[in-house]
Structure formats: structure tokens, C-alpha cells
C-alpha positions in Angstrom: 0.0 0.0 0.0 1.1 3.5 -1.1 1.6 5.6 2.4 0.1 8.8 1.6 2.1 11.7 3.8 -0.2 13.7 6.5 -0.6 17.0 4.8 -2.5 19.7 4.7 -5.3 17.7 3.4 -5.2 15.0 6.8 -8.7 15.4 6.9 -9.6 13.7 3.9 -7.4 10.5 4.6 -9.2 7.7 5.1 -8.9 6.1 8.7 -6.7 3.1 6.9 -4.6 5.3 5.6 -3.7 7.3 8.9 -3.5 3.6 10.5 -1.0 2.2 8.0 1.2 5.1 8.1 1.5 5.2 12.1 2.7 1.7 11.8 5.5 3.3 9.8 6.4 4.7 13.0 6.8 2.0 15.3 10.9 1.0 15.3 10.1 -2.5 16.9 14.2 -4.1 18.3 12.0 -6.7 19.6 11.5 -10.9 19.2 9.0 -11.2 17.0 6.8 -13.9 19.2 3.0 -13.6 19.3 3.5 -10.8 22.4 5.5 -8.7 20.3 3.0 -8.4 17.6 0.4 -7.6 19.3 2.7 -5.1 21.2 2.9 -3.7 17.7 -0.7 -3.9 16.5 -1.9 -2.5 19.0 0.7 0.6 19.5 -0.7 1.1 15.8 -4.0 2.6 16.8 -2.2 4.4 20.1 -0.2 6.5 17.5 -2.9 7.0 15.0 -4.5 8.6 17.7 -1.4 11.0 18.6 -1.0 11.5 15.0 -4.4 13.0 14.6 -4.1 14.8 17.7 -1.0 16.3 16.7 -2.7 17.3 13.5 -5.5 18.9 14.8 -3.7 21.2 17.5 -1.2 22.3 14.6 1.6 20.1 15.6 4.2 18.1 13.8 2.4 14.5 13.3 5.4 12.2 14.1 4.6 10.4 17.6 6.8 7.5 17.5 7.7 4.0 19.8 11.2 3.3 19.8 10.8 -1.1 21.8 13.3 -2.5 23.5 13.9 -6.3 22.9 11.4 -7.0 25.9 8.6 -5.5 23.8 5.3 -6.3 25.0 1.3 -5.7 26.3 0.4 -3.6 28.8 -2.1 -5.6 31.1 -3.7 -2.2 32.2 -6.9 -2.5 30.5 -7.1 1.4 30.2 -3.3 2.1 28.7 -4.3 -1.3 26.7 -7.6 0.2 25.1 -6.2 3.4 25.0 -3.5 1.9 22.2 -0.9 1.9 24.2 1.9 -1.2 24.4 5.0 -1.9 26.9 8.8 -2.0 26.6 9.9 1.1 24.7 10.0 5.0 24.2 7.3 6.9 23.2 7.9 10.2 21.7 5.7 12.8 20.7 7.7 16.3 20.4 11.0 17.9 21.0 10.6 17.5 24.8 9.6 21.0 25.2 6.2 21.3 24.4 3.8 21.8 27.2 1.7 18.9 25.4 1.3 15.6 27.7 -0.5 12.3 26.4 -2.5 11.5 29.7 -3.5 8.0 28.4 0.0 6.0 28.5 -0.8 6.6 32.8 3.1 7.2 34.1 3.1 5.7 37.4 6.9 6.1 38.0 7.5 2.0 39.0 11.2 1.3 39.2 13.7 -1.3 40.6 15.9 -0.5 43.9 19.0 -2.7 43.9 20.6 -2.9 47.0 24.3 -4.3 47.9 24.5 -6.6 50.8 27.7 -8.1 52.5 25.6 -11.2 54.2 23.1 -13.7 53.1 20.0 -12.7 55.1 17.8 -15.1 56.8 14.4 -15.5 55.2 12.7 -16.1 58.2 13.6 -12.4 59.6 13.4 -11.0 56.3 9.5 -12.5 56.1 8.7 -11.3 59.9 10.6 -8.0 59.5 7.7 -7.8 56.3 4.9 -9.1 58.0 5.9 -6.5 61.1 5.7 -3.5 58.4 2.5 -4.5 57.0 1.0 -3.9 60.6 2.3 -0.5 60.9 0.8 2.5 59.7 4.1 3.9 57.7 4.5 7.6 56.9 7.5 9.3 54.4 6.7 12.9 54.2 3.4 13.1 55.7 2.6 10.6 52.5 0.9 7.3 54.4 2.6 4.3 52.7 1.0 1.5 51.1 2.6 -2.0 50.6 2.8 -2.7 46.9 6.1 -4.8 47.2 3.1 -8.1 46.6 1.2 -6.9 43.6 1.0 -8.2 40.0 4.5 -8.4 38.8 6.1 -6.4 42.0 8.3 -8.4 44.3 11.3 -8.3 46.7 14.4 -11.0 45.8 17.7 -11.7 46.8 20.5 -13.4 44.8 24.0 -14.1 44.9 26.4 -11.9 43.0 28.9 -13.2 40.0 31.2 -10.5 39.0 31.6 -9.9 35.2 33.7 -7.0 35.2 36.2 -5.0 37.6 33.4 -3.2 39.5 33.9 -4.3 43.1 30.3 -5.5 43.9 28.9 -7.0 47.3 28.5 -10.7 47.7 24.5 -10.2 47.9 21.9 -8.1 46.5 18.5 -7.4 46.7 15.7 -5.8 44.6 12.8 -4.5 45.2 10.1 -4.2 42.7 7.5 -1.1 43.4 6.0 2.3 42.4 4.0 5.5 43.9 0.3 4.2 43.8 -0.4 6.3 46.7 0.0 9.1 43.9 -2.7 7.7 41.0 -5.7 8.9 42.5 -5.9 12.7 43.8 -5.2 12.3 47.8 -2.3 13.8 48.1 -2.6 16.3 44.9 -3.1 16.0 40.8 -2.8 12.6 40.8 -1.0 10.7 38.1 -3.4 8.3 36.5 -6.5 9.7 34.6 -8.9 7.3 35.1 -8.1 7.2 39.1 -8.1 11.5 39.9 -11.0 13.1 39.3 -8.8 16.1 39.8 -7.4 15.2 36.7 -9.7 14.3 34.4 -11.8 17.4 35.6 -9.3 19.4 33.6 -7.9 17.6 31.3 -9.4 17.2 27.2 -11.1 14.7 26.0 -10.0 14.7 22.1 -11.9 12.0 19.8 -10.4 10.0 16.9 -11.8 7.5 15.2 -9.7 5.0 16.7 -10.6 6.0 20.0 -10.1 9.0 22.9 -6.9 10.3 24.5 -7.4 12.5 27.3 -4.7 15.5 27.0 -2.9 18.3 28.7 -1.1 21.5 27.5 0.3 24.7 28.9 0.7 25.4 32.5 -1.9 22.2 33.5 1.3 20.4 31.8 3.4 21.8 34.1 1.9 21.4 36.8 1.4 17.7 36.0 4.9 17.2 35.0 6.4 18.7 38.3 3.4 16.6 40.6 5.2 13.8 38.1 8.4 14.8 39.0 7.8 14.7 42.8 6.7 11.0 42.5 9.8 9.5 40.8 11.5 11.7 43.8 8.8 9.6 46.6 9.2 6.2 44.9 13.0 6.4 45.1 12.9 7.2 48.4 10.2 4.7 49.3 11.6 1.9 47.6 14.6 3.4 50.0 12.8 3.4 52.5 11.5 -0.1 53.2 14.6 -1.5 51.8 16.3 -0.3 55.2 13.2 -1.7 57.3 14.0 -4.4 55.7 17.6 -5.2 55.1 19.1 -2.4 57.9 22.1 -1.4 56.1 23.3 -1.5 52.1 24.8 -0.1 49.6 22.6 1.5 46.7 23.7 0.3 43.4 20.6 1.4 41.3 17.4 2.9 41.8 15.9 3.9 38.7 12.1 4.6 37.8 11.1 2.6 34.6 8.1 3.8 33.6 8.2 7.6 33.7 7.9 11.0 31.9 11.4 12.1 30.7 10.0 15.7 29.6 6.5 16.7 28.6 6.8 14.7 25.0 8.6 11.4 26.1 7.7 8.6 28.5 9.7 5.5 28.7 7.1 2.8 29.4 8.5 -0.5 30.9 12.0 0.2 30.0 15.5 1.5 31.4 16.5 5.1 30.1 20.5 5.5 29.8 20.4 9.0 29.5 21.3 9.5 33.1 20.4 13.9 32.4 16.9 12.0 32.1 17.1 10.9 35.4 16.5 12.3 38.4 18.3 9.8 40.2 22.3 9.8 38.8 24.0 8.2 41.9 25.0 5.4 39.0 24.9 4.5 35.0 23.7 0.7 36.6 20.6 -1.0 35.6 19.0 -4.1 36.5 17.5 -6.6 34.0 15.0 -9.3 36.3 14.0 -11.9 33.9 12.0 -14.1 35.7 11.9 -15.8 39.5 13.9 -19.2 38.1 16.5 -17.4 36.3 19.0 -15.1 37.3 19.0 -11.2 37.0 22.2 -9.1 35.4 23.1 -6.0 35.8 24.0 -3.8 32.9 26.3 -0.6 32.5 24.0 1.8 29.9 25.7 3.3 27.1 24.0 5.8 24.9 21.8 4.1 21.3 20.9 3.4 18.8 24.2 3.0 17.5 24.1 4.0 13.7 25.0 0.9 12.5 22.3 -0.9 14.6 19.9 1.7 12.8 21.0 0.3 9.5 21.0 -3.2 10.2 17.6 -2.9 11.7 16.5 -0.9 8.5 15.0 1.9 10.3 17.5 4.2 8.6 15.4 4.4 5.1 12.3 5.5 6.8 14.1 7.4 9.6 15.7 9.8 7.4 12.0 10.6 5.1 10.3 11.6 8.9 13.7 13.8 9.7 13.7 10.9 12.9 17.7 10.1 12.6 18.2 12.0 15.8 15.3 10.5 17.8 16.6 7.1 17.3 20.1 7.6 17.8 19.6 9.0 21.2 16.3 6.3 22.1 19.0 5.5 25.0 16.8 2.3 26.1 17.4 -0.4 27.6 14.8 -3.6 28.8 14.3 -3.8 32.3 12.6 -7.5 32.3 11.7 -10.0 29.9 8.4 -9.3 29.7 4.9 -11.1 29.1 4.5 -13.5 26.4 2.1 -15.8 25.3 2.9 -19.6 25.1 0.5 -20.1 22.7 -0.1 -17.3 20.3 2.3 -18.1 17.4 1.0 -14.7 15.2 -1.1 -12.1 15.4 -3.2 -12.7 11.9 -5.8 -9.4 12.1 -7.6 -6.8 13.9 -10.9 -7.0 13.9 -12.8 -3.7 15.0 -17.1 -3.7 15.9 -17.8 -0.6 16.7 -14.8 0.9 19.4 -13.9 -2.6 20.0 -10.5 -4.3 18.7 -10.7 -8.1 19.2 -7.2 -9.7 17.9 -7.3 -12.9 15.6 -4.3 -14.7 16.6 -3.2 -17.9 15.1 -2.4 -20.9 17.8 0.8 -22.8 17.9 -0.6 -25.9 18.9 -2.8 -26.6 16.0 -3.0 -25.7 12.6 -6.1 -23.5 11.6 -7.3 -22.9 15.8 -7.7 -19.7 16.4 -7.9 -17.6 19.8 -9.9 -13.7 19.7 -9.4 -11.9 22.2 -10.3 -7.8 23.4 -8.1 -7.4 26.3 -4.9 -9.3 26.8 -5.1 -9.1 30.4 -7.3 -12.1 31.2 -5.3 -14.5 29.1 -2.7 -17.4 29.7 0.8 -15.7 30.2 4.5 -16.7 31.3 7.9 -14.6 31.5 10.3 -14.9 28.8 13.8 -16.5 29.1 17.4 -15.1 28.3 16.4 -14.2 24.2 15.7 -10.7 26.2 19.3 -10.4 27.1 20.9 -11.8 24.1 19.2 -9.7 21.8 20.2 -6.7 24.4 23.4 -7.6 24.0 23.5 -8.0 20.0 22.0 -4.2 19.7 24.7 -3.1 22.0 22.2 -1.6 24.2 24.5 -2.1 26.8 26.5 -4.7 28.6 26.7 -6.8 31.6 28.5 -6.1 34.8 27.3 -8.7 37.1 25.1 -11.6 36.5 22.3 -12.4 40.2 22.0 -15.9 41.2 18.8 -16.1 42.8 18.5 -16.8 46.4 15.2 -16.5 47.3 12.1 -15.0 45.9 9.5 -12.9 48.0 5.8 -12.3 47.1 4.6 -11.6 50.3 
């Protein structure tokens, strides 16, 4: 299909059109597998939507996902209907325009890795936890809740193998958590626009015809950005926090959000930015890659990427250089910070099929040939974590590389 270009004339495209050429804009460095794809269909209609947004409040229509080789679905059924995937950049603008996307729902989530010089004993480590959850916990004048439990949020603690001349502790820990004491309106704007009625009181509703995106702009984007701001601050500091309830003393190796708003035009969903003047916290360039509970976690030193050759070998650099997006790409500075949901079953995503506002996705089954599984929402669907393709295909981009490879100890979901 011929892609026409978003002109002057946008209105008259048809809504195929405007879909096709948004997929133009997804630069996908992940597997492939069934969770991939629909990572990528369904990112398709979350950027059709910017586009058109973009368009209509006189901006430049080149929203774009840059994945990162954990590539995936978001299981929040809001971000999930709103278009929105997992593991990658999204960009919409230069950084600098007071213009915020309220639907991809930042929520600051990030990984505390903590140095420790002795195995601790699980026993005290699960009734020093059990003794927190029975206090009523305050960090400035914020009552805390325990998230440390939920969906894919845990506390673990391996064994350290060196891989380089960095001088690391025997032990480490991480802990697995974000701010949701901040999604609602308690203590101010609140972050998520389906939980403050704050929020959505003054934000815009915009319809497409691939859905709504609730929006921000001007000083209300400031405002949102620096409430933002505050919470990476509090979820460092919380994750902090408990760790030394927890562990008493350790050294801090990495705490970095994962899911956050790098400016007012870039939010790194479900992935590791590199570009420590990105992040508030710069104590180190480490990040932590947690696969999955039966397989160990590494940590990697961040350079900056896409490199230019990656670019060209990924063939990007055709397309990149006709949207003026060379610059975007060479400084995506991602990196994965899991493996990410997949589905053991789906071997492709074959079509979208849309009734009404509905998208039900027509996948293909890898256990026999012609079944079929449709679903809406991915969230109520079989899924496992993926295995160490994450981290060799990190490694192959030169995304990074590894410092230290986690043995695990033992796991806590308590």
C-alpha cells in the first residue's frame, strides 16, 4: 500500500490510511513472538491517535515507539484500550512542548538494587515484612502503602557473580514497586486519569476515530509534569525506604524509575532510560534486568543508542531519514528492564478486527494448525515470562552490557 504523507489535506485520509502510516512509525528491536506483535498492533491505533491529535492542535504528526527487545502488552486494560503497548519509548515532540498524552498513565514503577555483605535469613526477612504490613508507615506526611506483593512487583535476593572490575557485594536485593499512593488525587493532581477526578476534571477529552486520548497543555502540563516529577522523587525514596526496614544497612547500586515522563513529549514505558540527564536519580549509570523468579537477573552498565549501524542493520535508517527521525533514534538511549509477558500459545497475530470501538485480535495458535484464539483485552489471558532471548538480543543491539550476573536466592511475594 502506497503511504500517503499527513498533509495539509489530513482530513480527507481515510482512517486506513492514517493507520497504515503510524505503523511506519513504530521501530520494533523486539522478538517477534506472538506478544511482540500484538505489542505492535496494537501501539498502531495508540499513535494513529497522537497523529491525529497532533494534526488537529497544529503540531508536527510524528509520535513514535522506539521497543526495547522486551517488547510487549500492557495488562492495564485502560493504557491497553487506549492503544498503548510496553517496553519502549514513546515520543511525541522535541521535549519541550507543554503537550502531555494522559493516556499511557506514568506511574513512576522502578527497581531498587541494594548491595549486601551477608546472606539474610528469610525467616527475619518475612517477619521483618509481616511487622511492616501492621504499621501504619508515613514518608513525608505521604501514608505508605505496601505494593512490594502486587501483579508483577516483588522483593528477591541473589548471589552476586562479578563480570567486570566493578567491586560488587556478595549479595543483593531488589525490590520491585511504584507510587500508587499518587494515582488517584489524595495527596494532589494525581498521576493516572482514570483514578483523579482532579485530573480528568481538567484535562481534554479529544476523539479519533480510533478512539479517545485525554490530553494536557500549557501550565496544567506543568503542573502535571512537576506533581510527576515529585513521584519519581517519593518512589526512590520509598523503595529506600523499606529497603532499610528491611535489610538495615546496604549499599545502593541502582534505583531507577522505569516507567516515567522524561520531559513533557517522552515517557519510557516499561524500559531503562540510559540518559542519566533523564534521570532524576544519577548516583550510577547501573541497571537491573530481572528476567523471571527461576533465572538469574544481570546487571548492565547503559551506554548511549541506537548506535548507527544498529539503525541500518535494523532498517529503520530508510524510513528514519523521510520523517527527519535520525536524531530521535540515535539518542532512544533504552534499555529492557525485564523479559516481559508472552504468550505460550499465540504463534502470530493474523488481524484486527474492529465492531464498533472494540479491537478483538485474531491470533493464530501454535498448537494446532487453523485454531484460532480472539481476544479484546490481553489481560485475562494465559501468560508466562520470557527467558534469556531478552538479554541476548540486548546484547546484540549493544544496548549495553553486563556487569554482574544475580543468582537467585530466594524469591519474595509476600
Amino acid at each position: 500500500m502506497n503511504i500517503p504523507e499527513l498533509s495539509e489535506n489530513f482530513s480527507n485520509l481515510s482512517k486506513m490510511d492514517i493507520l497504515e502510516r503510524a505503523k511506519k512509525f513504530i521501530f520494533s528491536t523486539g522478538l517477534n513472538d506472538g506478544a511482540s506483535q500484538l505489542s505492535k498492533e496494537n501501539m498502531a491505533y495508540g499513535l494513529a491517535q497522537f497523529h491525529y491529535i497532533q494534526y488537529k492542535f497544529g503540531l508536527n504528526p510524528k509520535a513514535l515507539f522506539i521497543s526495547t527487545p522486551d517488547e510487549t502488552i500492557s495488562r492495564n486494560i485502560f493504557r491497553w484500550n487506549s492503544g498503548v503497548s510496553y517496553g519502549g519509548r514513546l515520543n511525541w515532540g522535541n521535549g519541550q512542548d507543554r503537550f502531555i498524552f494522559l493516556n499511557t498513565k506514568p506511574n513512576c514503577c522502578g527497581l531498587l538494587v541494594g548491595g549486601l555483605y551477608e546472606r539474610p535469613s528469610p525467616y527475619e526477612i518475612i517477619k521483618r515484612i509481616e511487622d511492616i504490613k501492621n504499621e501504619e508507615l508515613y514518608l513525608e506526611d505521604v501514608k505508605l502503602k505496601w505494593d512490594y506483593s502486587v501483579g508483577n512487583h516483588f522483593i528477591d535476593i541473589y548471589q552476586t557473580k562479578n563480570l567486570s572490575d566493578i567491586d560488587f557485594p556478595p549479595f543483593m536485593f531488589v525490590i520491585h514497586g511504584s507510587v500508587s499512593e499518587f494515582r488517584d488525587d489524595h495527596y494532589g493532581l494525581g498521576l493516572y486519569i482514570d483514578k483523579s477526578k482532579t485530573l480528568k476534571q481538567h484535562a481534554t477529552v479529544v476523539e479519533t476515530p480510533f478512539g479517545n486520548q485525554y490530553i494536557i497543555q500549557d501550565n496544567l502540563a506543568k503542573e502535571y509534569l512537576d506533581f510527576h516529577n515529585y513521584a519519581i522523587h517519593f518512589a526512590e525514596k520509598k523503595r529506600e525506604y523499606f529497603g532499610s526496614k528491611i535489610f538495615d544497612e546496604f549499599e545502593i547500586i541502582s534505583n531507577k524509575s522505569h516507567q516515567f515522563l522524561a520531559d513533557y513529549n517522552n515517557i519510557y514505558l516499561g524500559c531503562h532510560c540510559t540518559d542519566l540527564s533523564k534521570n532524576i536519580n544519577t548516583r550510577s549509570n547501573l541497571f537491573p534486568i530481572c528476567i523471571r523468579a527461576d533465572m538469574p537477573a544481570y546487571i548492565f552498565e547503559g551506554k548511549p543508542n541506537l548506535s548507527y549501524t544498529v539503525i541500518k542493520n535494523l532498517n529503520f535508517l530508510e524510513l528514519a531519514q523521510k520523517f527527519d527521525l535520525i536524531d530521535t533514534l540515535l539518542n532512544a538511549n533504552i534499555l529492557p528492564h525485564g523479559a516481559g509477558y508472552a504468550f505460550p500459545d499465540i504463534e502470530n497475530v493474523e488481524k484486527v478486527i474492529e465492531i464498533g470501538t472494540n479491537r478483538y485480535f485474531l491470533c493464530s495458535l501454535k498448537s494446532k494448525v487453523g485454531a484460532k484464539k480472539i481476544f479484546r483485552n490481553p489481560r485475562e489471558i494465559q501468560f508466562i515470562y520470557r527467558d534469556r532471548s531478552v538479554i541476548l538480543k540486548t546484547i546484540q543491539l549493544d544496548l549495553g552490557h553486563i556487569v554482574a550476573r544475580l543468582d537467585p536466592d530466594f524469591i519474595l511475594k509476600i
